[in-house]
C-alpha positions in Angstrom: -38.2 14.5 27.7 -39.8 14.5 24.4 -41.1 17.9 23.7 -43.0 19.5 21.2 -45.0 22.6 22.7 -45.5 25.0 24.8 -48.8 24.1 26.9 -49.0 21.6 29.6 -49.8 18.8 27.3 -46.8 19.3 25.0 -44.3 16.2 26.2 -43.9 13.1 26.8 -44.3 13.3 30.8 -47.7 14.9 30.5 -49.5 13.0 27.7 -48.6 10.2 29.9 -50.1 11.4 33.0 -53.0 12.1 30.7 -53.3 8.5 29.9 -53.3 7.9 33.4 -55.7 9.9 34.3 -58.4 8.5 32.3 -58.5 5.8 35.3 -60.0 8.2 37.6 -63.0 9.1 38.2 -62.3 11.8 40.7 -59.5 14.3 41.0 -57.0 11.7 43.1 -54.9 12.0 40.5 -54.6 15.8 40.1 -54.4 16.7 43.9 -51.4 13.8 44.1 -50.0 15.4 41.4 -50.3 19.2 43.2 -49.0 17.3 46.1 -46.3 15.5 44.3 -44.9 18.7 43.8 -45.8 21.0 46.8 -44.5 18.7 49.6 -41.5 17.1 48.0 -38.7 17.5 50.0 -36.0 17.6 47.4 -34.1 20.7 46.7 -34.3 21.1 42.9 -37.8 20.0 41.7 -37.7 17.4 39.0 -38.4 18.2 35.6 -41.2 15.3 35.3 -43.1 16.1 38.7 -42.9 19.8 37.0 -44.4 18.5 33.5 -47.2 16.1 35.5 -48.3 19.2 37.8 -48.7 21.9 34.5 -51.4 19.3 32.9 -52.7 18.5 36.3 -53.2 22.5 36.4 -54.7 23.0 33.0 -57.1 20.0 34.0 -58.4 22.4 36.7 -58.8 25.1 34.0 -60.6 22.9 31.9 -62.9 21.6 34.9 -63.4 25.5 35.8 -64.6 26.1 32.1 -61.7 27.9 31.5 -59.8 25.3 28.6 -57.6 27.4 26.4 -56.9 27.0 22.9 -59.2 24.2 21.0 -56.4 21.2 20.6 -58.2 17.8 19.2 -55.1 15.9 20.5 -56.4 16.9 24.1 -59.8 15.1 23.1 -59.7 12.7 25.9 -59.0 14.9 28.4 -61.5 16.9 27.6 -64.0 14.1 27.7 -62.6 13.3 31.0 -63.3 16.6 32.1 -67.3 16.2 30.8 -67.8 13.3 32.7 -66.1 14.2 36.3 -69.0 15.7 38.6 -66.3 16.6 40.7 -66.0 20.4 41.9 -62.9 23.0 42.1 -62.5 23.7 46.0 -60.5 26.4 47.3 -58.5 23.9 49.0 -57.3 22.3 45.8 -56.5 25.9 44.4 -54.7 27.1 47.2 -52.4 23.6 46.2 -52.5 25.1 42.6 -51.0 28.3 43.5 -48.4 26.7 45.7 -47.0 24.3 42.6 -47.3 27.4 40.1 -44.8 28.8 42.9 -42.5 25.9 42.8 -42.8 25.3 39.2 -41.8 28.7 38.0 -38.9 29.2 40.9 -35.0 28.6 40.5 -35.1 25.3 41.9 -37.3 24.0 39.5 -35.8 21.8 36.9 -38.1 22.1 33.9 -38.0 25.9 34.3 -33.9 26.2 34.6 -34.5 23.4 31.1 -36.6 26.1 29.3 -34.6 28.7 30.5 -31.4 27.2 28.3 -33.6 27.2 25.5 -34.4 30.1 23.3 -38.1 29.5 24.1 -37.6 30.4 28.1 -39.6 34.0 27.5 -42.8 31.8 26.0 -42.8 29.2 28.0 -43.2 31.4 30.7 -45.6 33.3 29.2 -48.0 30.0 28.6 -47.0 29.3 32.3 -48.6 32.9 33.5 -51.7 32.1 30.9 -52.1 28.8 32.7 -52.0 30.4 36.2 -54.8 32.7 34.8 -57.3 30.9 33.4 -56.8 28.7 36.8 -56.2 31.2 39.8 -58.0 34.3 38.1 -54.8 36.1 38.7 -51.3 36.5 36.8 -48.1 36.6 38.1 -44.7 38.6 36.6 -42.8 36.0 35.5 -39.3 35.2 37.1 -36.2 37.0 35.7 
């Protein structure tokens, strides 16, 4: 995977889904991506359901008002996020607190990636920022 930040949007896997998304005009894409993640079935979660799922999250912090950082390479997504009329249900957030569970856990792939790096304690510091501006509430990070 071809990283080159922190956020959601900072590889390959999500600035693909990105792309992707801009053929929606409802949030399919986002809850399939929640759901990609929430009701797989294999044991370690993949590292590119893992990157899909953190920019489908940060889409739902954008749609809530709540966008992060100004980034101009996120402009279409944010004018994706202008033109959906669609709302934030607490169904769909209750599927955004359960992939933030699976994302940060042991079994995840992209987290046990970080964690070789010596970027592990930021990444999951922009993870818990994410989880805020979406869910309202933080969580500690996992040792």
């Amino acid at each position: 995977m071809g990283t080159w930040a922190l956020d959601a949007f900072g590889n390959d896997y999500a600035m693909d889904w990105a792309q992707d998304l801009q053929e929606y005009r409802t949030l399919e894409l986002v809850e399939t991506t929640l759901d990609n993640v929430i009701d797989s079935t294999e044991e370690e979660l993949e590292a590119p359901f893992a990157a899909e799922a953190l920019a489908a999250l940060d889409v739902i912090a954008r749609l809530a008002g709540k966008p992060g950082a100004p980034d101009p390479a996120m402009q279409e997504v944010d004018e994706w996020v202008a033109a959906c009329k669609k709302k934030i249900t607490p169904p769909l957030l209750d599927k955004a607190r359960l992939a933030f569970e699976r994302i940060v856990s042991e079994s995840s792939e992209l987290r046990q990636l970080w964690q070789e790096s010596e970027h592990f304690a930021e990444w999951q510091a922009e993870v818990a920022a994410l989880r805020l501006r979406v869910l309202g509430v933080s969580a500690a990070p996992a040792a």
